[in-house]
PQR file of N, CA, C, O and H, with PARSE charges and radii, in Angstrom:
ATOM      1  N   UNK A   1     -29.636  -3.340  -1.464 -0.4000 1.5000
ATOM      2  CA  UNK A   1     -28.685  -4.422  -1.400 -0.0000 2.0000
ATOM      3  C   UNK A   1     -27.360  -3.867  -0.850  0.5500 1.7000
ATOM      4  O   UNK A   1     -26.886  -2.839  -1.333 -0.5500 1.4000
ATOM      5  N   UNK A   2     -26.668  -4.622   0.294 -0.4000 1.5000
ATOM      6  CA  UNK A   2     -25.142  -4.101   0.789 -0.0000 2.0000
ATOM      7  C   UNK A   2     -24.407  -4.918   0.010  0.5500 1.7000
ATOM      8  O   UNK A   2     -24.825  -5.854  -0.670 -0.5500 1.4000
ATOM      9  H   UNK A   2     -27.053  -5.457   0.687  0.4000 1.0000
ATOM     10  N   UNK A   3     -23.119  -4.474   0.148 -0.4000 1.5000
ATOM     11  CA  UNK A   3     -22.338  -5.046  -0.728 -0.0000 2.0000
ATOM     12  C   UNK A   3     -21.381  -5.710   0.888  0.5500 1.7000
ATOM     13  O   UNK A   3     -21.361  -5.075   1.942 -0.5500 1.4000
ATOM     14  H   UNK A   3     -22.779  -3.713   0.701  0.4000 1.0000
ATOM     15  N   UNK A   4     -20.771  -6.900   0.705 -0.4000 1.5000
ATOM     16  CA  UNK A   4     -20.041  -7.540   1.802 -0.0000 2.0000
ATOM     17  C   UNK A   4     -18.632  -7.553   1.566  0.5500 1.7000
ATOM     18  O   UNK A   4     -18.061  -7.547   0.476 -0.5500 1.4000
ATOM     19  H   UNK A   4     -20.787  -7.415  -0.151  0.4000 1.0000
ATOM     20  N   UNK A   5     -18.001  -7.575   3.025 -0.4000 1.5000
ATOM     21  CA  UNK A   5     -16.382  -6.900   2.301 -0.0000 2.0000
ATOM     22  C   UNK A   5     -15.921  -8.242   3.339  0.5500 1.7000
ATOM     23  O   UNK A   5     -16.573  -8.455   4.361 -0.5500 1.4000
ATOM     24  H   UNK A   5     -18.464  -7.579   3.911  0.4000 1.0000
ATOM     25  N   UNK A   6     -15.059  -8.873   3.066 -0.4000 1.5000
ATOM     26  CA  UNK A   6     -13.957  -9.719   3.696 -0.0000 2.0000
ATOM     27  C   UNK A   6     -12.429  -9.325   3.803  0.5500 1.7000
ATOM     28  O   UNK A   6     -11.622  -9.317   2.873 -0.5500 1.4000
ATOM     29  H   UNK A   6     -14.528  -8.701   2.236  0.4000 1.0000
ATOM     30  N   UNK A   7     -12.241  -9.061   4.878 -0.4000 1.5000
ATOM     31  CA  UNK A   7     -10.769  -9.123   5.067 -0.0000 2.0000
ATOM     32  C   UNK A   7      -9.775 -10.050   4.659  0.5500 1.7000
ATOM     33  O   UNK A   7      -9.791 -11.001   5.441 -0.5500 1.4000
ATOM     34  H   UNK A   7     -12.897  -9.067   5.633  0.4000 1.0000
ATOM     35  N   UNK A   8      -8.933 -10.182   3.791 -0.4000 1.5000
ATOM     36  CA  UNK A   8      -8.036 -11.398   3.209 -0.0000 2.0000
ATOM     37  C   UNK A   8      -6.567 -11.312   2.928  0.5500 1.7000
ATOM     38  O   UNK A   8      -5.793 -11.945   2.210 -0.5500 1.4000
ATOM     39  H   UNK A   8      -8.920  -9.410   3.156  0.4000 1.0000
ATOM     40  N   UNK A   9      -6.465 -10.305   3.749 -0.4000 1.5000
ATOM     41  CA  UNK A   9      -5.099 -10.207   4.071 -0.0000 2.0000
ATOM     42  C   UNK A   9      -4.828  -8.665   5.096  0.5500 1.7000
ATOM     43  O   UNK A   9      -5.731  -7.859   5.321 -0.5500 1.4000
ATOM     44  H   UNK A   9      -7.095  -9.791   4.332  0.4000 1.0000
ATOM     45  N   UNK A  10      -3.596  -8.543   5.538 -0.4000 1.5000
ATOM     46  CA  UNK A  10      -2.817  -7.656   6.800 -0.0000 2.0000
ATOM     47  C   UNK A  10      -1.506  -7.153   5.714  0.5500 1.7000
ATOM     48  O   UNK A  10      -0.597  -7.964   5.539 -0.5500 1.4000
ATOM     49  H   UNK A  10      -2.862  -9.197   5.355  0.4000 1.0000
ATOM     50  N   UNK A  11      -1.448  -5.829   5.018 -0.4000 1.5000
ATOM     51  CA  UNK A  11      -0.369  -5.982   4.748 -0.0000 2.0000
ATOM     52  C   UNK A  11       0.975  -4.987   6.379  0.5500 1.7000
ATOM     53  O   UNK A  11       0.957  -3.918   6.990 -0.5500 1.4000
ATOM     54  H   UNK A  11      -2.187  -5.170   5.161  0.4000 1.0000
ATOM     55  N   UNK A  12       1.596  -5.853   6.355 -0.4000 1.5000
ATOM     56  CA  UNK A  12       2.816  -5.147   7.482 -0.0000 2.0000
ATOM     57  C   UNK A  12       4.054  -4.497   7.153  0.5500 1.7000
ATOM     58  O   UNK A  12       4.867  -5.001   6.378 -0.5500 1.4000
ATOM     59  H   UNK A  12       1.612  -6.721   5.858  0.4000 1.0000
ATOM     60  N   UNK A  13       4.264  -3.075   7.886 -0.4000 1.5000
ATOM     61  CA  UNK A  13       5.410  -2.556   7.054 -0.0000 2.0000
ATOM     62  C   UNK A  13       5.353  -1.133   8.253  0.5500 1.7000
ATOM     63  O   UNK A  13       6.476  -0.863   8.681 -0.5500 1.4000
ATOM     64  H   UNK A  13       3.604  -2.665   8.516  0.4000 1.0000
ATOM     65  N   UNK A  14       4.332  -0.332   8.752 -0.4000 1.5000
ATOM     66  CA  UNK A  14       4.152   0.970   9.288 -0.0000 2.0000
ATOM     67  C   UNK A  14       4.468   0.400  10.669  0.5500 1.7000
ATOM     68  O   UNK A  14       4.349  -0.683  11.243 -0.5500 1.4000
ATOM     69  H   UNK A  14       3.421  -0.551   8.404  0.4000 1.0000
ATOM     70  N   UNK A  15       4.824   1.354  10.880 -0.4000 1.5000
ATOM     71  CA  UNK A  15       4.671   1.574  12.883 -0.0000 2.0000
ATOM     72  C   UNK A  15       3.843   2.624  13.290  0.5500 1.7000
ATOM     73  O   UNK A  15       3.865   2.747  14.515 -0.5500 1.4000
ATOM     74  H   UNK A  15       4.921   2.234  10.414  0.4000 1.0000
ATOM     75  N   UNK A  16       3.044   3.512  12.657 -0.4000 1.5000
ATOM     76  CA  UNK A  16       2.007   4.097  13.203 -0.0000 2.0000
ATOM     77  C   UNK A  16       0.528   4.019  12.083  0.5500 1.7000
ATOM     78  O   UNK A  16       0.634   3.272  11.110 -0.5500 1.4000
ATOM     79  H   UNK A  16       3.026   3.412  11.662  0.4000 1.0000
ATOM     80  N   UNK A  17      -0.678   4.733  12.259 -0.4000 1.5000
ATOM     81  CA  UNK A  17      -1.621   4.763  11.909 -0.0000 2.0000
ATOM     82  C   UNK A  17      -1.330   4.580  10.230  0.5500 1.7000
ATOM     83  O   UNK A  17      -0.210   4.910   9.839 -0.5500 1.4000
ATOM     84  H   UNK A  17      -0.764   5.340  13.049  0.4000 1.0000
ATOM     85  N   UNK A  18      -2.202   4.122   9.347 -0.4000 1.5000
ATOM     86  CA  UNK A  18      -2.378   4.446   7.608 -0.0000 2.0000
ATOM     87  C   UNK A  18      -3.350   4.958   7.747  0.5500 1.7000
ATOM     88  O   UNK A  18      -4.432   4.537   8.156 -0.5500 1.4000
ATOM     89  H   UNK A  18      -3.112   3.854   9.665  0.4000 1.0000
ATOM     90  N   UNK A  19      -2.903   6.294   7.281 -0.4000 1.5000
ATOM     91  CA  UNK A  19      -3.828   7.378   7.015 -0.0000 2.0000
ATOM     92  C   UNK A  19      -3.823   8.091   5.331  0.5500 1.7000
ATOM     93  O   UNK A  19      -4.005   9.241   4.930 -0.5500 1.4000
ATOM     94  H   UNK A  19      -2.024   6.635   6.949  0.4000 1.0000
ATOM     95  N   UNK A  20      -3.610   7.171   4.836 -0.4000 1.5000
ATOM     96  CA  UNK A  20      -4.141   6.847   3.374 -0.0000 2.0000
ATOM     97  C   UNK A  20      -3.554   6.020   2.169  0.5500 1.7000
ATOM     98  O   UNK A  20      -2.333   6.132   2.062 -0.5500 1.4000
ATOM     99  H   UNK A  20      -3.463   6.237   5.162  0.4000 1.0000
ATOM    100  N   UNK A  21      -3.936   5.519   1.593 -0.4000 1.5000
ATOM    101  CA  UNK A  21      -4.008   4.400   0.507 -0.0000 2.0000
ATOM    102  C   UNK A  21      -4.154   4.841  -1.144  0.5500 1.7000
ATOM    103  O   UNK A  21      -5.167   5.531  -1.267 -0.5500 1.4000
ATOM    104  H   UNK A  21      -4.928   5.427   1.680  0.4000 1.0000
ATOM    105  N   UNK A  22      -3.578   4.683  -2.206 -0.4000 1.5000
ATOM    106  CA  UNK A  22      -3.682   5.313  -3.227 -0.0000 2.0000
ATOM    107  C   UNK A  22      -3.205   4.096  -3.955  0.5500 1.7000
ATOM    108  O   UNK A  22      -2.317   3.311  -3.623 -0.5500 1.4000
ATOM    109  H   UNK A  22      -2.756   4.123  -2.107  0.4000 1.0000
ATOM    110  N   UNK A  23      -4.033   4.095  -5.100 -0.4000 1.5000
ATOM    111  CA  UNK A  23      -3.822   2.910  -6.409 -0.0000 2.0000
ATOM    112  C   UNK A  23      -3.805   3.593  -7.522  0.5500 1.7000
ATOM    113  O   UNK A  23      -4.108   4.786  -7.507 -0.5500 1.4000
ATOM    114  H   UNK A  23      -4.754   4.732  -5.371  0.4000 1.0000
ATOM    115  N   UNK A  24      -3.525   3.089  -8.426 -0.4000 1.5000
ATOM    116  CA  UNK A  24      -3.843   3.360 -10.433 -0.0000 2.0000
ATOM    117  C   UNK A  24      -3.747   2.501 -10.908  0.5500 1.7000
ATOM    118  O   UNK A  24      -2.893   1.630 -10.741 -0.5500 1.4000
ATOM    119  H   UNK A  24      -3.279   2.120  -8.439  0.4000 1.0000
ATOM    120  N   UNK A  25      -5.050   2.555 -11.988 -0.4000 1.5000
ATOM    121  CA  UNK A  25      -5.351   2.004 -13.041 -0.0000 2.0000
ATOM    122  C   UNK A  25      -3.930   1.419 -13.990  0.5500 1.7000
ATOM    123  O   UNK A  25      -3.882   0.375 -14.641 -0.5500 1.4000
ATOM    124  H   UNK A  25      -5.744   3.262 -12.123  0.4000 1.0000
ATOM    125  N   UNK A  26      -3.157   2.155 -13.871 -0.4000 1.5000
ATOM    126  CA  UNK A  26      -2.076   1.701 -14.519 -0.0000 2.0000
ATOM    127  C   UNK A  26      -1.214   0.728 -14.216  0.5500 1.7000
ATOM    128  O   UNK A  26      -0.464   0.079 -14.945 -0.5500 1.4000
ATOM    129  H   UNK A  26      -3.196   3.003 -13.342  0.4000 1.0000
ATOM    130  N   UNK A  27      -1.447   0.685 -12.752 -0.4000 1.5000
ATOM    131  CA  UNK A  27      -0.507  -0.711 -11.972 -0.0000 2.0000
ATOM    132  C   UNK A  27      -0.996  -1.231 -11.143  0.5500 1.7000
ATOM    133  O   UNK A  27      -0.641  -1.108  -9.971 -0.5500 1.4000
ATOM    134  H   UNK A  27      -2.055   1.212 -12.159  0.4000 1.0000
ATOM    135  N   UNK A  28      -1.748  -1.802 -11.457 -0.4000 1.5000
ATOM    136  CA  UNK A  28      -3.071  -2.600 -10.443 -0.0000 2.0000
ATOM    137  C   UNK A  28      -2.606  -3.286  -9.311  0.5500 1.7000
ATOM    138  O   UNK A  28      -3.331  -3.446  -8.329 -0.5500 1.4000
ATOM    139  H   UNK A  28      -2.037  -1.902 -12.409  0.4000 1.0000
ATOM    140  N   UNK A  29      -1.184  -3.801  -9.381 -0.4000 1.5000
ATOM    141  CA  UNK A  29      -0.639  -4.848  -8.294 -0.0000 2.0000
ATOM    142  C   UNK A  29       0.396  -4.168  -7.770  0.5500 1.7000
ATOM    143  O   UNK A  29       1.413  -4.825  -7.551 -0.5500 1.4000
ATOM    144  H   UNK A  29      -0.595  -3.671 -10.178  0.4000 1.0000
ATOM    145  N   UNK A  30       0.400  -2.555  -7.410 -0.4000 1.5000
ATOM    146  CA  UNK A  30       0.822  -1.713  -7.006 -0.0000 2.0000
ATOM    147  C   UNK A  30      -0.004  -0.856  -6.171  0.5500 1.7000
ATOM    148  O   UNK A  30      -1.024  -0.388  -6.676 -0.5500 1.4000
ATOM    149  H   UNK A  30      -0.427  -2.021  -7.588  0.4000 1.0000
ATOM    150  N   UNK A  31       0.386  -0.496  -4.572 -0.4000 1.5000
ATOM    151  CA  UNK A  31      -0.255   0.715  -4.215 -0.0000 2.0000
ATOM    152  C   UNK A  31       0.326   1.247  -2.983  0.5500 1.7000
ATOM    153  O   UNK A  31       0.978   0.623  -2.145 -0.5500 1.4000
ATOM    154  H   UNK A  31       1.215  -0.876  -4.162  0.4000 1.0000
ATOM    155  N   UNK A  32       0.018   2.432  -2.984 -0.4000 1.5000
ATOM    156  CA  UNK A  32       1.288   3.585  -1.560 -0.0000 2.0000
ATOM    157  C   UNK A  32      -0.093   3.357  -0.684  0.5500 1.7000
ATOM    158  O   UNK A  32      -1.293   3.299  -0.952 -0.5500 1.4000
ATOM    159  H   UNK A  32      -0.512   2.938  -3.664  0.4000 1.0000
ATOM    160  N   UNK A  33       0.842   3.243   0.690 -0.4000 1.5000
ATOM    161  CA  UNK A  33       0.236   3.712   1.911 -0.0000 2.0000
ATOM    162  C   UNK A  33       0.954   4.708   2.540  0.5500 1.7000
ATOM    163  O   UNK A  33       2.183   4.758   2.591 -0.5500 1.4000
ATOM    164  H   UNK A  33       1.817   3.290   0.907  0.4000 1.0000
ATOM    165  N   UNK A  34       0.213   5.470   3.001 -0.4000 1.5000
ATOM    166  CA  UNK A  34       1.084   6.950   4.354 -0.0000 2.0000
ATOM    167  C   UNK A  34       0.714   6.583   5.205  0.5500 1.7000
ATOM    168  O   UNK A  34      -0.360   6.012   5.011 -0.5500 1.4000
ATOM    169  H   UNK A  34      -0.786   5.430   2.960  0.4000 1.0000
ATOM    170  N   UNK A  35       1.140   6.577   6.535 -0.4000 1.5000
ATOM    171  CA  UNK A  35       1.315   6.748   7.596 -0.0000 2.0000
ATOM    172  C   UNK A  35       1.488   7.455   8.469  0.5500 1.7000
ATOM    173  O   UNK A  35       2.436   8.172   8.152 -0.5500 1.4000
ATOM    174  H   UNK A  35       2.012   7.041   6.693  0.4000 1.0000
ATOM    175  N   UNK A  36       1.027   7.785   9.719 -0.4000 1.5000
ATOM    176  CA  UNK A  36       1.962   8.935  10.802 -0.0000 2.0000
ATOM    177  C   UNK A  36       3.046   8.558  11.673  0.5500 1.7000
ATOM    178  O   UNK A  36       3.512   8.953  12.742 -0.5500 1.4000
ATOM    179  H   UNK A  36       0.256   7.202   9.977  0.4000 1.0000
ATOM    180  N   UNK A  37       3.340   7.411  10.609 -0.4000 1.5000
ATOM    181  CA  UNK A  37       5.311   7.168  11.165 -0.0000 2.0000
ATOM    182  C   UNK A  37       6.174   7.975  10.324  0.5500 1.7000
ATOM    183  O   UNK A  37       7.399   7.959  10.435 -0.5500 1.4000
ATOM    184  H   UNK A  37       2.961   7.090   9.741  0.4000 1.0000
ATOM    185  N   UNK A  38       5.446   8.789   9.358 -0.4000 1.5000
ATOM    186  CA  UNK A  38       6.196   9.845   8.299 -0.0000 2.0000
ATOM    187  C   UNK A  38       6.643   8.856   7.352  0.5500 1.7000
ATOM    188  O   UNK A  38       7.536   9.149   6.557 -0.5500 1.4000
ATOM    189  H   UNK A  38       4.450   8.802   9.268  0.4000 1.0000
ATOM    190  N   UNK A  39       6.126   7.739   7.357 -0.4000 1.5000
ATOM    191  CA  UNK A  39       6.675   6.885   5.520 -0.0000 2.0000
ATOM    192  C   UNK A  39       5.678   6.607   4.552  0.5500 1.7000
ATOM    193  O   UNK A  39       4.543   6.604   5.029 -0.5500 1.4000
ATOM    194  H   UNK A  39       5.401   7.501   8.003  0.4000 1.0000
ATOM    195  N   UNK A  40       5.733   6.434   3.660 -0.4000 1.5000
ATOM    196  CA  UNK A  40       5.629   5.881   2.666 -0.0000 2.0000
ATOM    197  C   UNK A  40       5.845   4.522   2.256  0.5500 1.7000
ATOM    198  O   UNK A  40       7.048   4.284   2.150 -0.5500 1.4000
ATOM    199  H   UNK A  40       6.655   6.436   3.272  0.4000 1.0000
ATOM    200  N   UNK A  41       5.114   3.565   1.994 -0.4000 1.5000
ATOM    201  CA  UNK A  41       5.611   2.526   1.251 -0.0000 2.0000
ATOM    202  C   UNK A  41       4.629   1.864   0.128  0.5500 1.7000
ATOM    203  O   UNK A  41       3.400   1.847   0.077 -0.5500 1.4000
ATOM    204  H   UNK A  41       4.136   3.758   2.080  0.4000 1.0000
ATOM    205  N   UNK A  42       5.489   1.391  -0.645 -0.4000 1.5000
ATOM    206  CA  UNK A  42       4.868   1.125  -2.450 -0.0000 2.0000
ATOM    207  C   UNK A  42       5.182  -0.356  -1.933  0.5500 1.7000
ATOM    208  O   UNK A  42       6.267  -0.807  -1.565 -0.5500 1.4000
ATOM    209  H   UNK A  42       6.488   1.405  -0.604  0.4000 1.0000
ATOM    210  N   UNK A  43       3.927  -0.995  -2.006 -0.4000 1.5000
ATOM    211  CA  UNK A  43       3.435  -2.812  -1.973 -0.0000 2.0000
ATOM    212  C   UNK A  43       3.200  -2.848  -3.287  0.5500 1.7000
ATOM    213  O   UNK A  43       2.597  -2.164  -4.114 -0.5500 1.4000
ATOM    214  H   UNK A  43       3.046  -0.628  -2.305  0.4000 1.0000
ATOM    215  N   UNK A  44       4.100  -4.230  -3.250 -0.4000 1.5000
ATOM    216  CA  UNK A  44       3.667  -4.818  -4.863 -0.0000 2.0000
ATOM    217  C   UNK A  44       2.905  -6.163  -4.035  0.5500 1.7000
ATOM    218  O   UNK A  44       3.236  -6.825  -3.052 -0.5500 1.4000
ATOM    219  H   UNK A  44       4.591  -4.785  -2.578  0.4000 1.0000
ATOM    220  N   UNK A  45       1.787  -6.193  -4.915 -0.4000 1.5000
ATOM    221  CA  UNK A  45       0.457  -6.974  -4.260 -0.0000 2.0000
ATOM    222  C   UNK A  45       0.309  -7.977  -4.720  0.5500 1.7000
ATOM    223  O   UNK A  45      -0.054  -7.656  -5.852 -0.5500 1.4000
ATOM    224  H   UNK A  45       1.519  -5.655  -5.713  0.4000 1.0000
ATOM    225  N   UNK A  46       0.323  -9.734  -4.678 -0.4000 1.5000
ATOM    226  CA  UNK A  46       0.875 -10.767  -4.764 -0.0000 2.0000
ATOM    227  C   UNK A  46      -0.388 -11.758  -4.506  0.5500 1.7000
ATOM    228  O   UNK A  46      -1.163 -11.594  -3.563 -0.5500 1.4000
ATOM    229  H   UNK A  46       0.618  -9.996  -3.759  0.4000 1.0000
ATOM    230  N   UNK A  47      -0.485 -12.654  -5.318 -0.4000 1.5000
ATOM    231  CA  UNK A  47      -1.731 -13.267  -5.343 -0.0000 2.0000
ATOM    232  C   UNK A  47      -1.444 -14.966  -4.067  0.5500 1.7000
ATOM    233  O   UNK A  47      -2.125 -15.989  -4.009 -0.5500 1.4000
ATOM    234  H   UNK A  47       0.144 -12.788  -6.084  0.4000 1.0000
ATOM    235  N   UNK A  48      -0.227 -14.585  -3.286 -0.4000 1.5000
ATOM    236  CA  UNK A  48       0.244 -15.422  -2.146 -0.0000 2.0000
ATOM    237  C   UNK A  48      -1.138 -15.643  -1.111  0.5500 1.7000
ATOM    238  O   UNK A  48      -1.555 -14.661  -0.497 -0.5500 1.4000
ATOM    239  H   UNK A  48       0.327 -13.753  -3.333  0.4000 1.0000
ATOM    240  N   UNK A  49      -1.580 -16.518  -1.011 -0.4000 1.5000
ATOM    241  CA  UNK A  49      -2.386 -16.228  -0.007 -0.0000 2.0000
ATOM    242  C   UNK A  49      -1.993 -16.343   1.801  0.5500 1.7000
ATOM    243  O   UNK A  49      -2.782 -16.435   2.742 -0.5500 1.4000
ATOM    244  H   UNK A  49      -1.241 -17.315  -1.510  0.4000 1.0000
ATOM    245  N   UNK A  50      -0.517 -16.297   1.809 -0.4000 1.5000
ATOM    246  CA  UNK A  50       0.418 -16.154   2.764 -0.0000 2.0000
ATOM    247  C   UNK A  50       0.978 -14.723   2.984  0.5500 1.7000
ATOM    248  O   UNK A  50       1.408 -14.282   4.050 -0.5500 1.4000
ATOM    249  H   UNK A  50       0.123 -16.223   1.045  0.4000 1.0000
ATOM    250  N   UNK A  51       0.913 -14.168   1.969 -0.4000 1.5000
ATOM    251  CA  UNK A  51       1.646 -13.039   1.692 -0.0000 2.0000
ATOM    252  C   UNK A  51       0.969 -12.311   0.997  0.5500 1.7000
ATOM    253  O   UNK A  51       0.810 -12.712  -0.156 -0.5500 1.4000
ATOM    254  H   UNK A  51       0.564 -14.526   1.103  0.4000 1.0000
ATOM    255  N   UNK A  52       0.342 -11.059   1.358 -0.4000 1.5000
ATOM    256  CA  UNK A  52      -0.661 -10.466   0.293 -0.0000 2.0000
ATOM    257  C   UNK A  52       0.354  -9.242  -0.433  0.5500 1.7000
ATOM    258  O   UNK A  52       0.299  -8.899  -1.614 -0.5500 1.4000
ATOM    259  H   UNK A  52       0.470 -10.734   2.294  0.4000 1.0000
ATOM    260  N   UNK A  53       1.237  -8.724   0.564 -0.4000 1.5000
ATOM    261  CA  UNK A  53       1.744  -7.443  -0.366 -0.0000 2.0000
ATOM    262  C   UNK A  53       3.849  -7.940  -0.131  0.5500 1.7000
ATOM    263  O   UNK A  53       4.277  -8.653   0.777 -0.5500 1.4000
ATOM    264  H   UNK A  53       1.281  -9.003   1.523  0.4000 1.0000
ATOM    265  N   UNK A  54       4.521  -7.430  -0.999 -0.4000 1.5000
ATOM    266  CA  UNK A  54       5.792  -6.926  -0.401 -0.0000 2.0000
ATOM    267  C   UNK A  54       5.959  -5.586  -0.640  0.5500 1.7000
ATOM    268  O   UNK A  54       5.699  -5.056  -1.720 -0.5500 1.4000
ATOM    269  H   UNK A  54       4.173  -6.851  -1.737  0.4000 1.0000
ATOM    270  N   UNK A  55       6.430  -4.958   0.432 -0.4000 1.5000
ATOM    271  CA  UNK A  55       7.185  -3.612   0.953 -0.0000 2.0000
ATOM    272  C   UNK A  55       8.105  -3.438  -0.650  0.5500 1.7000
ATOM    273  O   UNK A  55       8.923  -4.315  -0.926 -0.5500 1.4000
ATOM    274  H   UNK A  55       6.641  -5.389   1.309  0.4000 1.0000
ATOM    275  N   UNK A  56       7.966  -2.698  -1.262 -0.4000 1.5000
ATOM    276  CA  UNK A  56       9.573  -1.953  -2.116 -0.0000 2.0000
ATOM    277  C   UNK A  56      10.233  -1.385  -1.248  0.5500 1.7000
ATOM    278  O   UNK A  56       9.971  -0.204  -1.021 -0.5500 1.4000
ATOM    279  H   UNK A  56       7.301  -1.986  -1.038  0.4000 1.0000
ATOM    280  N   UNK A  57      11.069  -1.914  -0.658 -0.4000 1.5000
ATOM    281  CA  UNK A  57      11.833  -0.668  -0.045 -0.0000 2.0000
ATOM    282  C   UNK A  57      13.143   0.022  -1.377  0.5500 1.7000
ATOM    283  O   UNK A  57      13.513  -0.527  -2.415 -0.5500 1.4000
ATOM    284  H   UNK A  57      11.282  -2.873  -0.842  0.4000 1.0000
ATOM    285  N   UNK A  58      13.639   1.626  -0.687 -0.4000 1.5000
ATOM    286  CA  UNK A  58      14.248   1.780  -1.581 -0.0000 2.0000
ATOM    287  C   UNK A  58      15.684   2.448  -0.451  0.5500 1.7000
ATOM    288  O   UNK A  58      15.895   1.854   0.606 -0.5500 1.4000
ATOM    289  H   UNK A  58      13.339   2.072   0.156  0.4000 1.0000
ATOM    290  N   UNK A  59      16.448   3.531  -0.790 -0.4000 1.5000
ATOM    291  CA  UNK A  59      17.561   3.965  -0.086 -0.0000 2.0000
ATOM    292  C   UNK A  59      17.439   4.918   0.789  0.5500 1.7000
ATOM    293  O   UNK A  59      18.354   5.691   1.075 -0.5500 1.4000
ATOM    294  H   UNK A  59      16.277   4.014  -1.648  0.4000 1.0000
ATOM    295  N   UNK A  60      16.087   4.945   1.377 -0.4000 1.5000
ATOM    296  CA  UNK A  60      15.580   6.100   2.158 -0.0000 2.0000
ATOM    297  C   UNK A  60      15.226   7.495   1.720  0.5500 1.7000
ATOM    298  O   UNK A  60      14.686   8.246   2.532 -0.5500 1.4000
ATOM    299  H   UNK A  60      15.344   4.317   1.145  0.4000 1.0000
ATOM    300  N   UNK A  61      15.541   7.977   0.252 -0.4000 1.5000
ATOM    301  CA  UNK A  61      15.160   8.979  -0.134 -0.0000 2.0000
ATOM    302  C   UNK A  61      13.781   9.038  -1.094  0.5500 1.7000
ATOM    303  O   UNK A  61      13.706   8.247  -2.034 -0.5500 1.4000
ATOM    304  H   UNK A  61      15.980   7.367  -0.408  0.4000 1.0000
ATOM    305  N   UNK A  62      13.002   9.719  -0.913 -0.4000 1.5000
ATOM    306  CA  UNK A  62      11.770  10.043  -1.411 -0.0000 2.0000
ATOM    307  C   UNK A  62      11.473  11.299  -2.789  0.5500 1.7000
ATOM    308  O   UNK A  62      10.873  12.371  -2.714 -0.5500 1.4000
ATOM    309  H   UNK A  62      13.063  10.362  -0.149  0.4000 1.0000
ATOM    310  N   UNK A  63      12.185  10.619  -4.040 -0.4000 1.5000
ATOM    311  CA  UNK A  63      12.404  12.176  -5.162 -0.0000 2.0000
ATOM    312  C   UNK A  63      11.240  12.629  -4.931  0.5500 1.7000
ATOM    313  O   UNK A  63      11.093  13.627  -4.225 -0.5500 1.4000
ATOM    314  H   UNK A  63      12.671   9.748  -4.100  0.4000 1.0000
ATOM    315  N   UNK A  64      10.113  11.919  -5.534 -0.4000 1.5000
ATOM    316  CA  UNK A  64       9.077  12.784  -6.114 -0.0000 2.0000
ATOM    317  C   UNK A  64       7.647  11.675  -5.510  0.5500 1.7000
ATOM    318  O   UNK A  64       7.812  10.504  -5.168 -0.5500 1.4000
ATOM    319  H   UNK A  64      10.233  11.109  -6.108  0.4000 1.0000
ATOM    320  N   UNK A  65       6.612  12.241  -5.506 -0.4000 1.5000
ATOM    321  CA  UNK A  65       5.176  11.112  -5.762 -0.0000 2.0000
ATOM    322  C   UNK A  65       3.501  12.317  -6.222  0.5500 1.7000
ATOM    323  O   UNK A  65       2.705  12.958  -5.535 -0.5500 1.4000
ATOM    324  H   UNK A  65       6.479  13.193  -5.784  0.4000 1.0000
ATOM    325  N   UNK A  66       3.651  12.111  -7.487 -0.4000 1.5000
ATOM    326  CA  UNK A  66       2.328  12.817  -7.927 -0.0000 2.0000
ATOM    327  C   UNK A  66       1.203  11.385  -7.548  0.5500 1.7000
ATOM    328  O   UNK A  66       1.506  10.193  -7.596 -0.5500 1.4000
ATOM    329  H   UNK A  66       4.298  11.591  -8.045  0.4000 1.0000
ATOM    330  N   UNK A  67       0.286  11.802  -7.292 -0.4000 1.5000
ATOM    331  CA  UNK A  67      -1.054  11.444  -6.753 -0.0000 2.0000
ATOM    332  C   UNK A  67      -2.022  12.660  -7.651  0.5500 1.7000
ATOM    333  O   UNK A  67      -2.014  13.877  -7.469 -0.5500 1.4000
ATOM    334  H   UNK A  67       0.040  12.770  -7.252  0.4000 1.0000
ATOM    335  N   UNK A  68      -2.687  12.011  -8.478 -0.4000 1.5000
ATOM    336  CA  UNK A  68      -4.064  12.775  -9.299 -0.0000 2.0000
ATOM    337  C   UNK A  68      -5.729  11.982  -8.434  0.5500 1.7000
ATOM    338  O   UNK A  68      -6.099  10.909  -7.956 -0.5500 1.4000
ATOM    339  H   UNK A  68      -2.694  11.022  -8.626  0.4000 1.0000
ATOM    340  N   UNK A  69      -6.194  13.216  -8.656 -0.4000 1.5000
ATOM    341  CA  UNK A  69      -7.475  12.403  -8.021 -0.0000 2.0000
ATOM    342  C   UNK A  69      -8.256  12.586  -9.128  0.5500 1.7000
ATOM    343  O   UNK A  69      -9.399  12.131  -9.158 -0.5500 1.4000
ATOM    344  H   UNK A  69      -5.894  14.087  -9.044  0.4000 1.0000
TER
END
């Protein structure tokens, strides 16, 4: 049996490739994408069906980001 995937939303925010995606269990309507535009951005994920994520932006500085696998 395959399992079927639908696309149901575009979230927009990078100007180059996402070259990876990271979630937790702890904040489900939260998740980072990287890019090779050198950013980062934390979507808070929104049950809009106009709007699937918003961007957090913050003041351009990046303290810290642990990622556990």
């Amino acid at each position: 049996m395959t399992e079927q995937m639908t696309v149901r939303g575009t979230l927009k925010g990078h100007n180059g490739w996402v070259t990876q995606i990271a979630t937790t269990p702890q904040y489900p309507d939260m998740i980072l994408s990287a890019s090779r535009d050198k950013s980062i951005i934390m979507w808070k994920l929104t049950r809009d069906e106009t709007n699937y994520g918003i961007p957090q932006r913050d003041n351009g500085y990046m303290w810290q980001i642990d990622v556990l696998k």
